[in-house]
Each structure stands twice: as C-alpha cells, then as structure tokens.
C-alpha positions as CSV (number, residue, x, y, z in Angstrom):
1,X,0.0,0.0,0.0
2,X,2.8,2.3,0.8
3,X,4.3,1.5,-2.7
4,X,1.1,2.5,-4.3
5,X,0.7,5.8,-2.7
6,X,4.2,6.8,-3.4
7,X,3.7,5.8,-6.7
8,X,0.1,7.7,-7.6
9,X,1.3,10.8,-5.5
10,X,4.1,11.7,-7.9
11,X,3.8,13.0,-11.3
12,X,7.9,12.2,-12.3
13,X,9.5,8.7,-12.2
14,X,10.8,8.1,-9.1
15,X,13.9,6.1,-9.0
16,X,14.7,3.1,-7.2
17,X,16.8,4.5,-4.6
18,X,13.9,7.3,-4.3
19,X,11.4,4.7,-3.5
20,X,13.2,2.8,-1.1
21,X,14.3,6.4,0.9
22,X,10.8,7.2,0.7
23,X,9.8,3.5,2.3
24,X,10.3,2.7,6.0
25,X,10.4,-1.0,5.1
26,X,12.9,-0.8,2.4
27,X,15.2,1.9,3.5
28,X,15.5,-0.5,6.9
29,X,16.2,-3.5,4.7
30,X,19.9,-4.2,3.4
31,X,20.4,-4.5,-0.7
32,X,19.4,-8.0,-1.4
33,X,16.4,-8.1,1.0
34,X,15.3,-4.5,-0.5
35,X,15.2,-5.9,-4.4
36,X,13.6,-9.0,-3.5
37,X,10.6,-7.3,-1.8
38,X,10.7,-4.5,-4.6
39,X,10.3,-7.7,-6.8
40,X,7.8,-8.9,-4.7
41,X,5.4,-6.2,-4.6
42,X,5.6,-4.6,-8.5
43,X,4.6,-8.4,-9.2
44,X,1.7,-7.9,-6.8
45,X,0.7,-4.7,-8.6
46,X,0.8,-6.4,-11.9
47,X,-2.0,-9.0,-10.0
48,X,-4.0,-6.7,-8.6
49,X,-4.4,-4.8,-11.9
50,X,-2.6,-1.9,-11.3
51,X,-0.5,0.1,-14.2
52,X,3.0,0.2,-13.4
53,X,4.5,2.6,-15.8
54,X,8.4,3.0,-16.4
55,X,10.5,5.5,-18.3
56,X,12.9,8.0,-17.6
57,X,12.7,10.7,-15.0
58,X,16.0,12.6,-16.8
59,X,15.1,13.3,-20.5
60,X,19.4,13.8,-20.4
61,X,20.0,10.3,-19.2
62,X,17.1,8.4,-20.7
63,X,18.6,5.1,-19.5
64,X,18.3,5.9,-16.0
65,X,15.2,4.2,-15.1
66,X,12.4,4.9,-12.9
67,X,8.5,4.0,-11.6
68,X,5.0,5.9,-11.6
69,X,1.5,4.8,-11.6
70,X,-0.6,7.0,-13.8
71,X,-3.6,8.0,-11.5
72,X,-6.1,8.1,-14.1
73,X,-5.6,4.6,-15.1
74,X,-5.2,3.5,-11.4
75,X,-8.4,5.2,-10.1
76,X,-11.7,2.9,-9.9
77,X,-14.7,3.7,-11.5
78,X,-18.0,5.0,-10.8
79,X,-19.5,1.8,-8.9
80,X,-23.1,1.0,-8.9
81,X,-24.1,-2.3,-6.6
82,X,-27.3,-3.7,-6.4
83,X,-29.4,-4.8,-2.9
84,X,-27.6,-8.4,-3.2
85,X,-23.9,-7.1,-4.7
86,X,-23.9,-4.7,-1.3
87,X,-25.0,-7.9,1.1
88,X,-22.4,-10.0,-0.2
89,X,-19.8,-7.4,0.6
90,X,-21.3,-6.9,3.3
91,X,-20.8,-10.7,4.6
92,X,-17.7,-10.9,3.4
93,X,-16.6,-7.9,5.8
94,X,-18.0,-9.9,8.4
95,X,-16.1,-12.9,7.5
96,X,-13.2,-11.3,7.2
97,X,-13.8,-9.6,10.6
98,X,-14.3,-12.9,12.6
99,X,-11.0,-14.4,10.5
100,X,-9.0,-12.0,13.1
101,X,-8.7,-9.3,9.3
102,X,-11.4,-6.8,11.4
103,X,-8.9,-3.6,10.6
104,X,-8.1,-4.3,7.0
105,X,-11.6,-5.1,6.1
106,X,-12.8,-2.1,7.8
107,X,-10.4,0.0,5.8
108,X,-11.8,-1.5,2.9
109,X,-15.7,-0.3,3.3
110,X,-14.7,2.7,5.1
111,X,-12.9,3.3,1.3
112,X,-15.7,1.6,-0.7
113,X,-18.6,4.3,1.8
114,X,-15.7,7.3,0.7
115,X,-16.5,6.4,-2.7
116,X,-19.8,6.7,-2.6
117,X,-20.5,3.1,-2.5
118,X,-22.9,2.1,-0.3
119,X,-22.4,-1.3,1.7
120,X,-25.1,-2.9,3.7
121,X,-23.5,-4.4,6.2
122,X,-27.2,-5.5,7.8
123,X,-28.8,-7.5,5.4
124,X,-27.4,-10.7,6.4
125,X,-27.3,-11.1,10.2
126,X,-28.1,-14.6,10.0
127,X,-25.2,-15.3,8.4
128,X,-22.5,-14.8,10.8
129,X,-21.3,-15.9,14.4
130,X,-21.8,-13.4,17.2
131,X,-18.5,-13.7,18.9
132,X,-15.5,-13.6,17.0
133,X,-13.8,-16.8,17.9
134,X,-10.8,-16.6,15.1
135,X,-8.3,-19.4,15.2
136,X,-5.0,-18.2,17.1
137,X,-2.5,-19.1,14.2
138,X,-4.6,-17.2,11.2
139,X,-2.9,-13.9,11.2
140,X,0.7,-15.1,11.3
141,X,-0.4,-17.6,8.5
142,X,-1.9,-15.0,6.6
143,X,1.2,-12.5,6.9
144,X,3.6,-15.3,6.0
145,X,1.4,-15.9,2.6
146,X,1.7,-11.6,2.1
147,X,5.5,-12.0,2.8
148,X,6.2,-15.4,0.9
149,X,7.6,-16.4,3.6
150,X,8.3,-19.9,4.4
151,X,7.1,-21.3,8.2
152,X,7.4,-24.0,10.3
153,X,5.1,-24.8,12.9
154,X,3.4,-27.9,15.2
155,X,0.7,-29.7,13.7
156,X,-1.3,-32.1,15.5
157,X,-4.4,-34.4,14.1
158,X,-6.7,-36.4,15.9
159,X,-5.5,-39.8,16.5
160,X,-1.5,-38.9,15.6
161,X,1.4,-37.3,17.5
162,X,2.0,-33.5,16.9
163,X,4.8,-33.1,14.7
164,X,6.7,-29.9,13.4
165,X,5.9,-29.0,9.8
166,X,7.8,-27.0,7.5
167,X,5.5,-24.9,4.7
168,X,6.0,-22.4,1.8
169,X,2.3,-21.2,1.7
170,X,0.7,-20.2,-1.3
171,X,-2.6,-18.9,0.0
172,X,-5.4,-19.3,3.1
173,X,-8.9,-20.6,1.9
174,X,-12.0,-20.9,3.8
175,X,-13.3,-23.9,2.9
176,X,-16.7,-26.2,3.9
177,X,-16.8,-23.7,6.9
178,X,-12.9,-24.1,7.8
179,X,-9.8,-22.1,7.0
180,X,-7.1,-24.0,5.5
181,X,-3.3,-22.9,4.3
182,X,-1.8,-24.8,1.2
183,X,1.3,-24.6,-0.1
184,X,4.8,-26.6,-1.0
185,X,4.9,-28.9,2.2
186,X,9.2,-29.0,2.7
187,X,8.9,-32.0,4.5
188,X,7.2,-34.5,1.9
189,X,8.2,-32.1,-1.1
190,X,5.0,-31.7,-2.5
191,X,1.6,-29.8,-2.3
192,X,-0.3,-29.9,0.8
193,X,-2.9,-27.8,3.0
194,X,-3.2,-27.5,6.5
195,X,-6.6,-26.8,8.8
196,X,-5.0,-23.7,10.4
197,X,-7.3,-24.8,13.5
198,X,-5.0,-27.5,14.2
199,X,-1.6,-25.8,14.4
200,X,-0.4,-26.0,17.9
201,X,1.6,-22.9,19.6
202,X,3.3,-20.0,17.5
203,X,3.6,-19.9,13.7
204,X,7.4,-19.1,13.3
205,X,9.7,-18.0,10.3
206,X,11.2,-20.7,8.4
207,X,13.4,-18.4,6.3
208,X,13.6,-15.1,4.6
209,X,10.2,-13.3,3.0
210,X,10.0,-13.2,-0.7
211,X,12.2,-16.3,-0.9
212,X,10.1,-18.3,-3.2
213,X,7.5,-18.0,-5.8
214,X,4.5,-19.7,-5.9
215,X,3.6,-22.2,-9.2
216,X,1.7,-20.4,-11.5
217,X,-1.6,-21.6,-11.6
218,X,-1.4,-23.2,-8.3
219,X,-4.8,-23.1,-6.4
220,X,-5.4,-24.0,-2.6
221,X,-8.7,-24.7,-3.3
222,X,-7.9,-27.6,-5.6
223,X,-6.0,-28.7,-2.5
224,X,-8.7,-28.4,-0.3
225,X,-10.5,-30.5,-2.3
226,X,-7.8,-33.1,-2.6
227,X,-6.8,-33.3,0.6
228,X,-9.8,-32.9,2.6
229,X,-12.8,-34.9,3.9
230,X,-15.8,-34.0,6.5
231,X,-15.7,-37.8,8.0
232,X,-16.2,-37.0,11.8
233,X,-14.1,-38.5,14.4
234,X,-16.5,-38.4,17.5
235,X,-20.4,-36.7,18.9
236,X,-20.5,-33.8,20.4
237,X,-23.9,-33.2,22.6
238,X,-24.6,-29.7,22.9
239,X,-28.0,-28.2,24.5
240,X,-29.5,-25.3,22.1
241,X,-32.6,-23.4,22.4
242,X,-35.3,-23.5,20.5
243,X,-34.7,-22.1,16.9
244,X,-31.5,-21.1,17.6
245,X,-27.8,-21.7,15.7
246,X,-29.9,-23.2,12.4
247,X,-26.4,-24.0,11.0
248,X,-25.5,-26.1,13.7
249,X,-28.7,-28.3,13.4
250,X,-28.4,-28.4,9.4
251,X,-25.7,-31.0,10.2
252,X,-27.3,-33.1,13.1
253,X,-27.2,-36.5,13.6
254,X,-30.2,-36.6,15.9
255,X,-32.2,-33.3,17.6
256,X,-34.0,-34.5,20.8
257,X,-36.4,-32.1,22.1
258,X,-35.4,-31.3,26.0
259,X,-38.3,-29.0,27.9
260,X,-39.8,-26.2,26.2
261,X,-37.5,-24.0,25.2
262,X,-34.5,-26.4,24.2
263,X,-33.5,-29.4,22.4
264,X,-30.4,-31.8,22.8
265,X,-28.5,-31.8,19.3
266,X,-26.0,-34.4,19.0
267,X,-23.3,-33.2,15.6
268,X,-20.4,-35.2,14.2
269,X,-16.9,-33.2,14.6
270,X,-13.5,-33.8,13.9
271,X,-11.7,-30.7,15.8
272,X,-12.1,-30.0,19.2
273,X,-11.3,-26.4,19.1
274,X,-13.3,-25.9,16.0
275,X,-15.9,-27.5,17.9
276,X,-15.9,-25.2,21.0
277,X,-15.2,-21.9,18.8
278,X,-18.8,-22.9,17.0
279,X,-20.4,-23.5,20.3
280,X,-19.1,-20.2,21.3
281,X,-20.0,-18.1,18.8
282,X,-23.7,-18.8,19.0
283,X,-23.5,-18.0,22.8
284,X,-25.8,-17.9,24.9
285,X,-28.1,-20.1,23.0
286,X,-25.7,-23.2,22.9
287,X,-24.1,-24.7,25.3
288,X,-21.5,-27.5,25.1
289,X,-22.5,-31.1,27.1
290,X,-20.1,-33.5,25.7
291,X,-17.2,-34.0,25.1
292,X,-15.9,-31.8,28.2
293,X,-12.8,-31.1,26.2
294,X,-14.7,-28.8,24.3
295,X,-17.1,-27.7,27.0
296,X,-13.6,-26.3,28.8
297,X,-12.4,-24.8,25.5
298,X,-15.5,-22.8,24.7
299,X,-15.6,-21.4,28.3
300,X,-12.3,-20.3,27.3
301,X,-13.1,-18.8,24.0
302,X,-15.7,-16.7,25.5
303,X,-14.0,-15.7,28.5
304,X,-11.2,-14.3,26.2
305,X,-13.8,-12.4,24.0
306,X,-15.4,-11.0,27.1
307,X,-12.2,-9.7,28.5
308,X,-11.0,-8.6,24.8
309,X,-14.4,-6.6,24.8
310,X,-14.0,-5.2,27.7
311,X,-10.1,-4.2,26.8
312,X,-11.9,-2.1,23.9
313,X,-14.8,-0.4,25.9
314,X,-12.2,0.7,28.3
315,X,-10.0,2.1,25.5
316,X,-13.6,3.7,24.1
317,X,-14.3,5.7,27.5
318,X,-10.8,6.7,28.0
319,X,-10.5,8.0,24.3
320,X,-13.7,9.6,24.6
321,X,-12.7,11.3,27.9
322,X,-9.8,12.4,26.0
C-alpha cells in the first residue's frame, strides 16, 4: 500500500533509490532483501491490476530508469451495486472480521462508503457468528502468505502425534466452513494444505520473505478438495434453544427435544477447538454437554472475548474522555 501511494502521489519517475528512501520497510532493509521485496510487490501490482509505468525521470539520461502509476488509469470507477452485490460485501466484511482481518476489512468499506458506495453491512445477520472466535494461528499464517515467507510450525491431528511441519504457503482458503493454508509442504516435497485450526503454539519464520514464488496456476482450493474430507471422528452433545444456531442443526445426527425452550443436538466433529469456537459463537443459545474437552475450550473462547471486549470499551471511554 505504501508503494502505491508513493507511486500515484508523484507526477515524475521516481527512481529506485527514491522509492526505497521514501519507504520505511525498504530503507531498513539491506540490498538484497530490498530488491527482492521490490520484486515482490511490482509483481503484486501487476496481479492486482494496477499500471506500473516506467521511463525516464532525466530526459538527459534516458537510461536511467524509474517507476510511476498514472492515477487516471489506477483510479476505480463509478461503482453502482445492487441490494444483493452490497449484502455479499457486506458478509464478506464480516467474515473477514471474525478471521481475526477486522482492521483491513474495515479499511476496505470505510474506502468503498468514501466512494460513494454504499455497503449494507445489515442485510445478512443470520449469516455470521456473534462472537469472533478466530483461530490463534490465522494472522501469522496470513502475513507469511503476504511476505512469501516460508514457516514452520506444530501440527497435530486427531489420532497422531504433533509433529513440526515446515511450509511455503501459497494462500489461506475458507473452505466447507474451515480455513485451511496450502502450499509446498518441505517436509514431503510436495503440495499440501493445513486446517490452520490444528496448528499448535506459535507460527514461526522458516526463512527469509520473498524467498520463493508460488507455481503459476497453483490453487489452494484444488487442495482443499484433494486433501480434505468431512468424516467425523466423535459426537458432540450440545444443548441449544429453540430455533437457535440453524447451522449447527443443518448438520445433526439426531435433535432430541429437551423442555420447552430447548432441544439436545447431537453433531459429528473432527476438531475439538473448532468445535468449542462454533459453540461459542452462537452463545448464549448453545451450550457445550459433551465432550468436556470442548465444553472447557468454549468457556475459554468466550472468556477471552469477554475480556478482549472489555479491553476495547475501556479504550472507548478513555479516548472519549480524551
């Protein structure tokens, strides 16, 4: 982002030293490190569609290279959405918002409403969880898919040892209701994806950013699709109230009526914490019976959203007083 306001602000080509003076990231980075992230992010100009002109910024030394974006090929159009086109925006804000991406995707419509484009962010309530309840490892997966940077974290599946994993991730999908990461798996040299839900502990650096390219072509959700399957590995007995969390009893193996205002739904899972963090986020109309794994985890889950709303109201007031 910083590379594209440099870039639309100027009306001369700005060399390559003048862009990296300009740029806290590069100007702190030595040579090599600089012109692989300059690399890096002109290539993710080119795939976001945006113009990267070149030419000369000396008409005496025309050799001398340097960089602009002309703003009148850069700027967006006059946007017009219809009812649904502004919904689906809409969700995916909220998506993106309980994926732990709340500030980017509010940048996003706060850009979008600038521009005269109006977002209904209300159309679709049904749709999405009430609690955030993100999985822990998501942002410093997503980061290290930005960077290209390779990772290595623990991994552990239901019914095998955690083991340490090393990745070059191509890309995060949410997929069948999960997020997963794919990318070159180091360890058994090939493609693979990961449920991000089931990395253990910290996602650390397993070597430089912008120190490998992903395939061309290469798609996590063909991956996904490979790699995945929605066989559960136990029942979970949650109690719900009536009408309540329809998602959660679309995929019921039984629903037993209780007393009058709540029934016993039994579901298939195959993640404990993705289990508790789906229990939570249709609190206070579920609560988790079985397995008491996940009736410990969910407590957990909203305990920390309670305290992290709390955190922000107290920032609110003392801003306010401010």
């Amino acid at each position: 982002m910083n590379l594209i306001f440099l870039l639309l602000s100027t009306r001369q080509f700005l060399t390559k030293d003048q862009v990296r003076a300009a740029i806290e990231d590069y100007r702190d980075s030595g040579d090599e490190a600089f012109n692989r992230m300059f690399e890096r992010d002109k290539g993710e100009l080119r795939d976001l569609g945006i113009p990267l002109e070149i030419g000369s910024f000396d008409p005496l030394h025309e050799d001398m290279q340097g960089y602009r974006i002309p703003r009148d090929a850069a700027e967006l159009p006059e946007l017009e959405l219809t009812a649904e086109e502004s919904a689906v925006i809409g969700l995916a804000a909220q998506v993106w918002e309980h994926a732990g991406l709340a500030g980017q995707s509010g940048d996003a419509l706060i850009k979008l409403k600038a521009a005269g484009v109006a977002i209904d962010t209300s159309a679709v309530p049904l749709a999405q969880p009430r609690i955030p309840a993100a999985e822990p490892a998501f942002d410093a997966v997503w980061e290290a898919v930005r960077a290209h940077q390779p990772i290595r974290f623990t991994y552990g599946r239901t019914g095998e040892a955690p083991a340490e994993r090393h990745l070059q991730p191509w890309g995060v999908l949410s997929w069948r209701g999960r997020w997963y990461v794919g990318g070159h798996d180091l360890d058994r040299e090939g493609p693979r994806v990961f449920r991000v839900s089931r990395i253990l502990g910290e996602v650390r650096p397993a070597g430089p950013a912008g120190s490998y390219t992903v395939p061309e072509g290469a798609s996590v959700r063909d991956l996904a699709a490979s790699f995945t399957t929605n066989d559960p590995v136990g029942e979970a007995v949650l109690r719900v109230r009536r009408d309540r969390a329809l998602p959660l009893r679309r995929h019921a193996l039984a629903v037993r009526p209780l007393d009058d205002e709540h029934d016993e739904v039994v579901v298939g899972y195959r993640s404990t914490w993705e289990l508790a963090a789906a229990a939570a986020s249709f609190a206070p109309h579920v609560l988790v019976v079985e397995p008491p794994e996940a009736r410990s985890l969910a407590i957990e889950v909203l305990r920390s959203a309670a305290e992290a709303n709390a955190d922000a109201d107290t920032d609110s007031d003392e801003q306010a007083l401010a």
